[in-house]
C-alpha positions in Angstrom: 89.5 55.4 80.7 92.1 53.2 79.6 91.6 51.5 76.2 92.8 48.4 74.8 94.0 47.0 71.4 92.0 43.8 70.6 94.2 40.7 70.9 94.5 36.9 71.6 93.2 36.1 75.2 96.8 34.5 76.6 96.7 31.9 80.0 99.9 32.4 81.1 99.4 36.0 82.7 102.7 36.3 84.0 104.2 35.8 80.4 101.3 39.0 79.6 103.4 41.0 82.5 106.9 40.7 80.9 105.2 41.7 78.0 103.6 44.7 79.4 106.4 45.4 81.8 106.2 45.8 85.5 102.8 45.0 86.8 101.5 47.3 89.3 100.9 44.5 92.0 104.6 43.6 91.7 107.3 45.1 94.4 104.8 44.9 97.1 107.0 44.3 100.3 104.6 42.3 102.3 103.9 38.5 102.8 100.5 37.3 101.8 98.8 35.4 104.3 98.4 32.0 104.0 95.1 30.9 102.4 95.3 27.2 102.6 96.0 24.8 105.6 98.3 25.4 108.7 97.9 26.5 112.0 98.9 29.9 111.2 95.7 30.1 108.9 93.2 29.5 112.1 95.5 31.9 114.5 92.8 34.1 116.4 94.0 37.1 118.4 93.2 38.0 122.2 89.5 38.3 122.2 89.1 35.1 119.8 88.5 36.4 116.1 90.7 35.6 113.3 93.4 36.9 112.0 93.6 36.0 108.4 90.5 36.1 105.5 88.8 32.5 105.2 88.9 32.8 101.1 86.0 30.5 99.7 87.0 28.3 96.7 85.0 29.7 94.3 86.7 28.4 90.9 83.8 26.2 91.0 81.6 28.9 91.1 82.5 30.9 88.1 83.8 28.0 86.1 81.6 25.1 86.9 81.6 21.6 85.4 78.2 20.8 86.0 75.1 22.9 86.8 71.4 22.4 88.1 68.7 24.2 87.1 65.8 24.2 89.6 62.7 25.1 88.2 63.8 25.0 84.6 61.5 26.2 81.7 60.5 26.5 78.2 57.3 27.2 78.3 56.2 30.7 76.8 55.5 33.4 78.3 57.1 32.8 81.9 59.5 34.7 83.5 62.0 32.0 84.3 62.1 30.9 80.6 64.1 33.9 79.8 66.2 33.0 82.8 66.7 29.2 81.9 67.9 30.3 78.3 70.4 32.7 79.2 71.8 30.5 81.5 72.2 27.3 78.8 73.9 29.5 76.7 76.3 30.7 80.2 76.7 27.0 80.6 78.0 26.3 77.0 80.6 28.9 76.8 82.2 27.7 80.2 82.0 24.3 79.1 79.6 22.8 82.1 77.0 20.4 81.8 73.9 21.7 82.6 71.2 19.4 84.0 67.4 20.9 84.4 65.0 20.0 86.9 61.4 20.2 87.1 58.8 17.9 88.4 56.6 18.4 85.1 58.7 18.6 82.3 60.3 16.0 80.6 62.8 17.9 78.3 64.2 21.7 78.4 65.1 23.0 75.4 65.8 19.6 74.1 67.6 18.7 77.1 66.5 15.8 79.4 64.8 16.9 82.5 65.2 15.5 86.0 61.9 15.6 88.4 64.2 15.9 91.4 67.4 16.6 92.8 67.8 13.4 93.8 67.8 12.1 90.1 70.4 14.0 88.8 73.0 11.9 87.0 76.1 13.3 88.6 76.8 15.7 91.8 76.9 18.9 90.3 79.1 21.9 91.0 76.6 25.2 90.9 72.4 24.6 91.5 70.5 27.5 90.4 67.2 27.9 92.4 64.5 29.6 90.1 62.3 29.3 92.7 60.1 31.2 95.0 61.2 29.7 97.8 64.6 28.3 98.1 64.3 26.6 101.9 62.9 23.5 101.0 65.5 22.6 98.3 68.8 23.6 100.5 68.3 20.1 102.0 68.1 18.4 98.8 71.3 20.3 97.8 73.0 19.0 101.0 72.0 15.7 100.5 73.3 16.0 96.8 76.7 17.3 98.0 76.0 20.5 95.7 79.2 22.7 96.4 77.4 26.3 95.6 74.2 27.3 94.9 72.2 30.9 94.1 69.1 32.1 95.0 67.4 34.9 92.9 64.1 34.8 94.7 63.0 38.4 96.6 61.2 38.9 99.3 63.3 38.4 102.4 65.5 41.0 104.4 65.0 43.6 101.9 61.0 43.6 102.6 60.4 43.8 106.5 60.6 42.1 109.6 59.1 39.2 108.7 61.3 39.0 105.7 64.4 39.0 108.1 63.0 36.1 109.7 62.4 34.1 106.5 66.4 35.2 105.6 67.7 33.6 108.9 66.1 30.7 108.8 67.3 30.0 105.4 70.6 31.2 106.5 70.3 28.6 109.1 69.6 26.3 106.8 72.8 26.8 104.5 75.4 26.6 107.7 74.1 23.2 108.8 74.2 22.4 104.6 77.8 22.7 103.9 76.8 24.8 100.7 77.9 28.1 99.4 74.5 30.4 98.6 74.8 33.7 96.9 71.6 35.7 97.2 68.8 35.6 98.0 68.0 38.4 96.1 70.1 38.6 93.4 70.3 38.3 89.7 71.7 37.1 86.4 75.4 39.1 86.7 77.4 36.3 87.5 76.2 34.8 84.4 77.0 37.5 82.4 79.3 37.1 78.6 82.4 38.8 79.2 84.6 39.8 76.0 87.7 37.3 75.6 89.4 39.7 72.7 90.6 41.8 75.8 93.9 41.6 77.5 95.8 42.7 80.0 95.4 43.4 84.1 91.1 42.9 84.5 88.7 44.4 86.8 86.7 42.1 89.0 83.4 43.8 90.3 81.2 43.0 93.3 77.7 44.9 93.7 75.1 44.7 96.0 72.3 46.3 93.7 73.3 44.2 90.0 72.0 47.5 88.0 74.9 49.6 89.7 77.4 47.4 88.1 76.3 48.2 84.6 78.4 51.0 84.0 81.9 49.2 84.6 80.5 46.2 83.0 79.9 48.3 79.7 83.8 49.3 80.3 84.4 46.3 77.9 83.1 48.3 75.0 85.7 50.5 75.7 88.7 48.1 75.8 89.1 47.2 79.3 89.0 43.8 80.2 86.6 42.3 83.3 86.6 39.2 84.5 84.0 38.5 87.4 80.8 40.0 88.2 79.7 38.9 91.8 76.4 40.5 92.6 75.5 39.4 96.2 72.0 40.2 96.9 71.0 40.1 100.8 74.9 38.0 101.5 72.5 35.6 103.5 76.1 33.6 103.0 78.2 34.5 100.8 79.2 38.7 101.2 81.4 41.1 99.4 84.3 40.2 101.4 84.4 36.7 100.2 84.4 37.9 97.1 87.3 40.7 97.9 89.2 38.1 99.3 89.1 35.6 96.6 89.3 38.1 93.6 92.4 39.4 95.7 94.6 36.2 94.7 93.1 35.8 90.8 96.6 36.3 88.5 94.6 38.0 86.1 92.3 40.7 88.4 94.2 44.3 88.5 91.3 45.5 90.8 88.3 45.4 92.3 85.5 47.5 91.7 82.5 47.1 94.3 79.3 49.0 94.6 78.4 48.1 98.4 75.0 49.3 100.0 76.1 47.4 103.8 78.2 45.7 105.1 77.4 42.2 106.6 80.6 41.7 109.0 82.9 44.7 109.8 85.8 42.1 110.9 85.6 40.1 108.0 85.5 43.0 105.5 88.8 44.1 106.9 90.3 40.9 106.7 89.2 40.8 103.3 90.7 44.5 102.7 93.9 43.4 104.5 94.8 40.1 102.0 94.1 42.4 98.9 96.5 44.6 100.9 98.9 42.1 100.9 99.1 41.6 97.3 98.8 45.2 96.1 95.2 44.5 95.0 93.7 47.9 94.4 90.1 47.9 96.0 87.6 50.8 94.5 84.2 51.2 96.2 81.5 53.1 96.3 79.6 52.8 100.1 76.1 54.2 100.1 75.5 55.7 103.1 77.2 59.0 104.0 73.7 60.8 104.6 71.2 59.3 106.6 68.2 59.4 103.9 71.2 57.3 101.6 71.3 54.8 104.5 67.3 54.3 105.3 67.3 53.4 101.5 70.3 51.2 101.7 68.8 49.6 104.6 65.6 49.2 102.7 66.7 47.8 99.5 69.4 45.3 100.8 68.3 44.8 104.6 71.8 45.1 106.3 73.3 47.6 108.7 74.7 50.5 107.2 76.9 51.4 110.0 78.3 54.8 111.1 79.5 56.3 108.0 82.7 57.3 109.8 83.7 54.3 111.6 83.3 52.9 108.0 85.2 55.7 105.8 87.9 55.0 108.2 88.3 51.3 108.1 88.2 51.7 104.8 90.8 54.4 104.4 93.1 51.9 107.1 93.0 49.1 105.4 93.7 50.6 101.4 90.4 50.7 100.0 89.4 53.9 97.6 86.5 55.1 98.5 84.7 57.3 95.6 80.9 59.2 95.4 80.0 58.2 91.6 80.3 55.2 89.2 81.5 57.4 86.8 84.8 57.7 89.6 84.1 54.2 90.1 84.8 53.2 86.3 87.7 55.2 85.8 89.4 54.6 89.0 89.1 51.3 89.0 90.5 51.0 85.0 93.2 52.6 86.3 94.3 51.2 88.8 94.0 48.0 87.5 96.3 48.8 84.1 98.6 51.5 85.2 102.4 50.6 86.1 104.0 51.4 89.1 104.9 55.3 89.1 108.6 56.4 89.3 108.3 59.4 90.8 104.9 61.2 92.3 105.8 64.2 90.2 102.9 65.8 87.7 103.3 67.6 84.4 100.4 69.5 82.7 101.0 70.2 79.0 98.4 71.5 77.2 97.8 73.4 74.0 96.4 76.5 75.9 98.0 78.0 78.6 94.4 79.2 80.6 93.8 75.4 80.4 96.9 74.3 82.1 96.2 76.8 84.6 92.9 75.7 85.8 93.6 72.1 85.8 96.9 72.9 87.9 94.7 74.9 90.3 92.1 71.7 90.7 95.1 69.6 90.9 97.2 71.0 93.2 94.0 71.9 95.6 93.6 68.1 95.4 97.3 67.2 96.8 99.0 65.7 93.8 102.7 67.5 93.4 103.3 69.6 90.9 107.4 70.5 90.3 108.7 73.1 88.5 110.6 71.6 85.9 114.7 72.5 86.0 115.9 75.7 84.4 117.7 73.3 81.9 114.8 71.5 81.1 112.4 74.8 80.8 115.4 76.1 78.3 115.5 72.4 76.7 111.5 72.9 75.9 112.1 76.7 74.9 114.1 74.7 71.5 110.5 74.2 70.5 107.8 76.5 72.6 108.1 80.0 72.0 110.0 82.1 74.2 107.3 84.2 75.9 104.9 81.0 77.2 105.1 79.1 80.0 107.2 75.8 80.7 108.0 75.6 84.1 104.4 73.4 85.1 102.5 73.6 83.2 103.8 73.2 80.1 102.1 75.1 77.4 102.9 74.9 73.9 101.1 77.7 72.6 99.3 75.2 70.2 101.0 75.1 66.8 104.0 73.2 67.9 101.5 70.1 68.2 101.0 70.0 64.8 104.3 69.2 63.3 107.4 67.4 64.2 107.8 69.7 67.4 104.7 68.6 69.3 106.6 64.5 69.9 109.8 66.4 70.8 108.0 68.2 73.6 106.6 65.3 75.1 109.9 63.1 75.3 112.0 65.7 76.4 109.0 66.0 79.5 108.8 62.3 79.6 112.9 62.2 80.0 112.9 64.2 83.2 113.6 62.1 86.1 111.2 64.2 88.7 108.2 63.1 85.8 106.1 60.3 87.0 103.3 61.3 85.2 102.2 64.0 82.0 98.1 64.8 82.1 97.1 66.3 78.9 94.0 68.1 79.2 92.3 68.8 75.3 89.1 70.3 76.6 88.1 70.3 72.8 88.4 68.7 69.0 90.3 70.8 67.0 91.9 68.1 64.4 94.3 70.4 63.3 95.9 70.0 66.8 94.2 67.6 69.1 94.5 64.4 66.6 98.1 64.5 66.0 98.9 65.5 69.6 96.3 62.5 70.3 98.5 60.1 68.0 102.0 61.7 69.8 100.4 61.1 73.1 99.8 57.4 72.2 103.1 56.7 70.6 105.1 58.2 73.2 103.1 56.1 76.2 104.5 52.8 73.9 108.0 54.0 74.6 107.9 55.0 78.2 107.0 53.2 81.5 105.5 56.7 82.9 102.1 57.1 82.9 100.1 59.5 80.7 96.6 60.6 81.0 94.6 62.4 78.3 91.4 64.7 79.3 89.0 64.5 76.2 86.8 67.4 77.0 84.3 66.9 73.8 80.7 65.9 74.8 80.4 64.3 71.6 83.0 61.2 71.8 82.2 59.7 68.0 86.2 61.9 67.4 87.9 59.2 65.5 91.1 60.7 67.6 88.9 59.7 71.1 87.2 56.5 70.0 89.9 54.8 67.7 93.3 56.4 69.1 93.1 57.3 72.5 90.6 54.0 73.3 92.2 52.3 71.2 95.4 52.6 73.3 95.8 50.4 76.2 98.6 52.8 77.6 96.9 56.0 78.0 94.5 56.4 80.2 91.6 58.6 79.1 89.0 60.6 81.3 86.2 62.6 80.3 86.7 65.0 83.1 89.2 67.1 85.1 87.7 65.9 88.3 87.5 61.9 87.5 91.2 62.5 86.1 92.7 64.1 89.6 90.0 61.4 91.6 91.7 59.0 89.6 95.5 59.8 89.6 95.8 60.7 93.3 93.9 57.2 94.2 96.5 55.8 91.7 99.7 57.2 93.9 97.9 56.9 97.3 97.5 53.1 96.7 101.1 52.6 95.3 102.2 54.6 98.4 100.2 52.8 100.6 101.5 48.7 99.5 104.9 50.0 99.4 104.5 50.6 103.1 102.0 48.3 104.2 102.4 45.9 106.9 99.3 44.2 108.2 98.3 45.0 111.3 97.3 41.9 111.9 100.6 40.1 112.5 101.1 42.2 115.5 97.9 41.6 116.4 97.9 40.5 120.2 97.4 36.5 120.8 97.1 35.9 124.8 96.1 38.6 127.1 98.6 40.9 128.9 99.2 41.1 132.6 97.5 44.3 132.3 93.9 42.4 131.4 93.9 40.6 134.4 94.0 43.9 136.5 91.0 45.1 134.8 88.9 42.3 134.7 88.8 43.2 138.4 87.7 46.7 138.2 85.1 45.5 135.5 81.2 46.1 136.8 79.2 44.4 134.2 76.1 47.1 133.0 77.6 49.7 135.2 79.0 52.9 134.5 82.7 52.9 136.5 82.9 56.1 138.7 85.6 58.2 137.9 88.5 56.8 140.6 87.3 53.6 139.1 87.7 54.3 135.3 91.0 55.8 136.3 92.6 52.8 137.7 91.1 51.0 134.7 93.8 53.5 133.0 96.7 53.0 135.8 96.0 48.9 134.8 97.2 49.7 131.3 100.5 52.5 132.6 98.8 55.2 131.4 99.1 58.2 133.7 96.7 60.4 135.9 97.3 63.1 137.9 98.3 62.3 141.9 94.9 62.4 143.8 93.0 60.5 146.7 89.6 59.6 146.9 88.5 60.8 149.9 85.2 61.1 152.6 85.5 63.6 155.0 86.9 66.9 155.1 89.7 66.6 157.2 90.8 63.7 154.9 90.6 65.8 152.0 92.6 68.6 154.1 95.4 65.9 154.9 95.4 64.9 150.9 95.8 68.5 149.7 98.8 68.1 151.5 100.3 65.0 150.1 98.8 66.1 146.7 100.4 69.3 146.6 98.7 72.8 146.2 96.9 73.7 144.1 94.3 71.3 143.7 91.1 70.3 141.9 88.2 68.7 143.8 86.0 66.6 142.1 82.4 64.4 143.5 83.1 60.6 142.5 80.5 58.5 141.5 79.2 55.7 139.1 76.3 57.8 137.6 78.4 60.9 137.1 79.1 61.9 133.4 79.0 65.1 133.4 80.6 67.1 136.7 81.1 70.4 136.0 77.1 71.6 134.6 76.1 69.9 138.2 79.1 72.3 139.7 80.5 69.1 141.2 84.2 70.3 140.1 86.2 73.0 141.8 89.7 73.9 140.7 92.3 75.7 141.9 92.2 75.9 145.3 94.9 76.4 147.6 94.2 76.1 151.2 92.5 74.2 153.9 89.8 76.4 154.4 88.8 76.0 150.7 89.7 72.3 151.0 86.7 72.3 153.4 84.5 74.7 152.4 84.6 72.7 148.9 84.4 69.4 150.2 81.3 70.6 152.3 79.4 71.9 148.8 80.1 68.9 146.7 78.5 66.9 148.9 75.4 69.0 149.2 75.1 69.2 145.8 75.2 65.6 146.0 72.9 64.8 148.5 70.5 67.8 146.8 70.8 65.9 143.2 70.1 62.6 145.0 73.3 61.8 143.3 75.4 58.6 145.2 78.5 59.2 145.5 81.9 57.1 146.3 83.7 59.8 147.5 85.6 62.7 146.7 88.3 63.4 144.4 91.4 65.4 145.4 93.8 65.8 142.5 96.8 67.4 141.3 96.0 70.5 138.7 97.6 70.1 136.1 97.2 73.5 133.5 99.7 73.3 130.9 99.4 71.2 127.7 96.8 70.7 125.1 93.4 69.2 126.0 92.4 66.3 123.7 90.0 63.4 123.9 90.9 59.6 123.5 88.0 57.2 123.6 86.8 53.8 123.0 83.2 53.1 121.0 81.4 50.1 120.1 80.5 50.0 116.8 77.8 47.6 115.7 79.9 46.2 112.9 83.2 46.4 113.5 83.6 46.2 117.7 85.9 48.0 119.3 86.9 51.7 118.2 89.2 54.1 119.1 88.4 58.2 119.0 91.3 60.6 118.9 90.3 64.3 118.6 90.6 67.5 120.1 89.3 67.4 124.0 87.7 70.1 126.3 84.7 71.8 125.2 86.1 72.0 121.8 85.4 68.1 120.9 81.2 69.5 121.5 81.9 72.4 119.5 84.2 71.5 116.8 83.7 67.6 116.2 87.1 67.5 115.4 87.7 63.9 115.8 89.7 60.3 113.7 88.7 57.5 114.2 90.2 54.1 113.6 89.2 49.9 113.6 92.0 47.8 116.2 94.2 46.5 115.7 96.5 49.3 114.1 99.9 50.2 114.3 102.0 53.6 115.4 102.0 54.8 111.9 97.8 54.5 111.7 98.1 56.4 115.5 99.8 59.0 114.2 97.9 59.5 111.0 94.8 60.0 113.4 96.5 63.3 114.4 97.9 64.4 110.9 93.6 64.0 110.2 92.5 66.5 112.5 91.7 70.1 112.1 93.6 71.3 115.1 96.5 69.4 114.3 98.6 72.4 114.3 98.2 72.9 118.0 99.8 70.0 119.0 102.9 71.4 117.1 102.5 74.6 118.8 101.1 77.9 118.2 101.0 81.6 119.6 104.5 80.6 121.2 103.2 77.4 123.3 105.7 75.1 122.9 104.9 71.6 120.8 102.9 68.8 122.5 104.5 65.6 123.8 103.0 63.4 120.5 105.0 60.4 121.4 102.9 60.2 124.8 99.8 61.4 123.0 100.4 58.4 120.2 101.8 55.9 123.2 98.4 56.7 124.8 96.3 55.9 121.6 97.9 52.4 121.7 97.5 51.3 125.1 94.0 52.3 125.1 93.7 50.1 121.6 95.1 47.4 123.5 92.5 48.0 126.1 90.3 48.0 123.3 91.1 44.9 122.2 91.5 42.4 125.3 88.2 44.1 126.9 85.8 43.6 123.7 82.9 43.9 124.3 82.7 43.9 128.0 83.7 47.5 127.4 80.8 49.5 125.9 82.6 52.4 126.5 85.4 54.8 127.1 85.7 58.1 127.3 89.5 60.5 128.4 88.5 63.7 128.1 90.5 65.6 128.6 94.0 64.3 128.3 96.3 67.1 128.8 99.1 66.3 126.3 102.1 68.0 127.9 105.1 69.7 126.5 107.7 67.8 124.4 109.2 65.2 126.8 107.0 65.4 129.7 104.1 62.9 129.2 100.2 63.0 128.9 97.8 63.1 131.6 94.2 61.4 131.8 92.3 64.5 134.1 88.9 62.7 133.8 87.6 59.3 132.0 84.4 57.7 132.0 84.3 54.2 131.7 80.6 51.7 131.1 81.1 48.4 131.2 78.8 46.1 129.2 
């Protein structure tokens, strides 16, 4: 973890920057979307959802000038006594005026008490509702013109059905209030001291479950500087994307850690993703939910929608959030991130003291995609001045262990620190031994004062009372300092993934479509609303948005189909057409390859029997072009019950059954997201080409992929679903083909 020296708390954060140097939310080449008034602010795209984040004001909120205390006590012994006091102290070190109300009580802990709402000597900023039930006051809150309010009181979503009804009626009742609510369901978090001795970049942290966030609140003791705690409870209102979105465009916040059990609204999350995307906010989550036992109890405790773990880990990976499995991962991945400069090059050194523990963290490392260079033969002969002759230096370093312990050891790490394809030097010290691992502790931390490159120190000791651990390396707020190997690489690679990612990003929102194309207004004919599209149908659904399918007629009679297979061209597939047909071929309603008129018949004449035998309806029959050559893949659209509209790329055939090698992503996206769905797969390497087929027509596979997102996006909901399969991806330069699609309108 990074540490911090202890120093004067300074507001002018950009004045702490020039200090520090280059912040690592600076250089981002994007424009942040406009958070206050303007037309641009309100701009919906074609199926009517916005396009920007609505960021709450919440200054109010966390810095309140006046607060209400409903149901207020001294009295011994009860519960909200213990609350009441911790929050008069909250109140005095932000400076608000705290007003408590109770219908019984004339003082508070010396402090007048107010029976009511309605005799509270001034409109107040934040009410806190220590109550069991928090309906009957929202009204009084409205009346009162209370900007924000919290509710701590259980026993709604999280408990049942007839919790979930209590939650949306009080939900109803904030909406028509004009108030903010966090909760229900929550706790004392936001309310929490935080240290003001720390400086630098802070973390901000959001968590649905408030004993999660304990762990990177307890970061403080360590050095590192947090300045929010937002625990949301059941988001009957406010949700961890408000909270993303506002803690996104706080000067001081480096990142944002979030412990999230479900999401409330898919869109709104990636709109909150996207504006901390715009300004290089690092976002570090942890999603409960990737096994189905995690989401029943995520569902349980919080009462939201988990979602399909995919369709999230993929909006998540689009949009720049880091996604880890522990808070350990959490803690140091978010302190990171929120301290670390900018990198200069994406090139790792190890340098260790023993050359089998360079090795086995390279091995981890390099497993784990960060880059590992071999260091130039001037350089290796530049560190040979000081290493022995007969170790190592190429990456990793290793010193052999007694050049740390004299003037030699600083030398080594400049002259590492000095070579331009160095963006980073880990030091791995798996354990004490003073004679070594406290001066090169102490070298570590002087040279990371003199260099903008990052260093990261491995203490392996499960002790961590080493005065070189607790006072030198914590006391650092340069080098950042893991426990483990794995939290270290977790860490680092999330650390050069982000900074890759900003430099890049453009949100895919500006290019989001605003008015429908000519295109939508073809479809909208061939729409059957709770139908399932037959197969002729769902392909002019895909001739609507140019993308191509084989030549073919639907045809009903046999000397029709004879005259087709002429005009077609031999040889030909014959397929039964009909709106309750998803799966031809295990009826045998498909025949390929023939390549006469006699099979023409004798092929028309079985389909139909099978047909009539199935009781199976049919519109017709299918007479198509064969097309053999290519690579099979699958392109679909999904609804997903949080986020809409999804599109499926993935290997097509028999193999997307078998293999489930599939990437999936959230519209609206860009070509660079389209073809990072195919880089994802397993089978990628077949589109390049193997075993002498040549390599795949991508640009049509990737052209395909977009047009089917704009589908996506001007259909909505009216299509539940989508489904090419296969699309024969050609050679290079010849196009795609749709050979089948299913289509089922909502």
């Amino acid at each position: 973890m990074l540490g911090s020296t202890h120093g004067t708390l300074t507001t002018d954060f950009r004045a702490r920057v020039e200090a520090c140097g280059e912040h690592p939310r600076a250089a981002v080449h994007s424009t942040t979307a406009p958070s206050g008034g303007g037309a641009d602010r309100d701009a919906l795209d074609v199926s009517g959802r916005p396009l920007h984040a609505d960021v709450p004001d919440l200054d109010r909120f966390f810095r309140p000038e006046s607060v209400a205390v409903i149901g207020a006590s001294d009295a011994d012994g009860r519960p909200n006594t213990g609350i009441t006091r911790q929050l008069f102290a909250w109140a005095e070190r932000v400076g608000a005026r705290i007003h408590p109300v109770h219908p019984t009580r004339p003082t508070v802990f010396g402090h007048p008490c107010f029976a009511s709402v309605a005799d509270l000597p001034e409109q107040v900023d934040l009410a806190v509702l220590l109550v069991g039930d928090p309906l009957p006051v929202i009204e009084e809150l409205a009346e009162a013109k209370v900007k924000f309010a919290v509710a701590f009181a259980s026993g709604f979503a999280e408990t049942g059905e007839e919790g979930k009804a209590a939650q949306a009626r009080l939900t109803a009742a904030v909406a028509r209030s004009g108030l903010r609510l966090l909760g229900p369901n929550t706790n004392l978090n936001a309310f929490e001291r935080f240290r003001e001795d720390l400086d630098g970049p802070a973390i901000a942290l959001i968590t649905q479950s408030g004993h999660q966030g304990r762990p990177v609140y307890t970061l403080q003791e360590l050095g590192i500087r947090l300045s929010h705690w937002a625990p949301t409870g059941n988001e009957a209102d406010l949700e961890t994307s408000d909270f993303i979105s506002y803690f996104a465009e706080q000067p001081e916040v480096g990142a944002i850690a979030c412990y999230v059990e479900g999401l409330k609204d898919g869109r709104s999350f990636l709109l909150a993703a996207d504006r901390a995307a715009r300004n290089g906010v690092p976002v570090v989550a942890v999603k409960v939910g990737r096994t189905e036992t995690g989401a029943r109890m995520a569902a349980s405790h919080t009462g939201k929608l988990t979602g399909a773990d995919t369709v999230v880990d993929a909006a998540m990976r689009q949009f720049g959030v880091i996604r880890v499995d522990g808070l350990d991962e959490l803690q140091d991945t978010a302190a990171l991130l929120a301290r670390a400069r900018r990198p200069q090059s994406d090139g790792v050194v190890v340098y260790s003291i023993s050359g089998g523990t360079g090795a086995h963290f390279s091995d981890l490392a390099t497993e784990a995609g960060l880059r590992l260079p071999g260091l130039s033969a001037a350089k290796q002969a530049e560190l040979h001045q000081w290493i022995p002759s007969y170790l190592n230096v190429a990456n990793p370093v290793d010193n052999g262990g007694h050049p740390v312990g004299d003037w030699r050891g600083r030398k080594i790490i400049d002259a590492i620190l000095a070579d331009p394809s160095v963006g980073i030097l880990i030091c791995p010290i798996t354990g004490p031994f003073p004679p070594m691992s406290d001066k090169l502790a102490q070298d570590l931390v002087d040279a990371a004062e003199q260099t903008d490159k990052l260093i990261c120190v491995i203490w392996g000791s499960p002790v961590g009372t080493e005065d070189a651990y607790r006072r030198v390396l914590l006391g650092s707020s340069r080098v950042a300092t893991f426990r483990t190997f794995g939290n270290c690489i977790t860490a680092v690679r999330a650390y050069l993934d982000h900074h890759r990612f900003t430099t890049a990003y453009r949100s895919p929102f500006d290019d989001a479509p605003r008015t429908p194309s000519p295109s939508y207004r073809k479809a909208q004919a061939l729409m059957r609303p709770g139908q399932q599209l037959s197969e002729h149908a769902a392909k002019q659904l895909l001739r609507a948005y140019g993308i191509r399918v084989p030549r073919e007629q639907l045809v009903t009679s046999a000397a029709a189909a004879v005259r087709a297979a002429g005009l077609v061209g031999y040889p030909v597939v014959m397929k039964a057409s009909g709106p309750q047909l998803a799966h031809k071929t295990e009826l045998g309603l498909v025949k390929v390859g023939l390549t006469s008129a006699s099979q023409i018949r004798d092929a028309y004449r079985e389909l139909t029997d099978i047909a009539r035998y199935e009781d199976i309806p049919l519109d017709g029959i299918l007479v198509c072009q064969m097309v053999e050559r290519g690579v099979e893949m699958v392109v679909g659209v999904t609804q997903d019950d949080l986020f809409g509209p999804t599109v499926t790329v993935g290997l097509g055939g028999v193999l997307v059954e078998v293999l489930h090698d599939a990437a999936v992503r959230v519209p609206p996206f860009g070509e660079d997201q389209a073809r990072a769905m195919l880089t994802e797969l397993r089978g990628h390497a077949l589109l390049e080409g193997v075993r002498g087929a040549p390599p795949a027509d991508v640009d049509a596979l990737v052209e395909v992929v977009l047009r089917i997102q704009r589908m996506a996006l001007e259909l909505g909901d009216e299509l539940s679903e989508l489904d090419i399969n296969p699309l024969m991806v050609l050679p290079r330069g010849q196009g795609a083909v749709a050979l089948d699609a299913l289509a089922i309108c909502h």
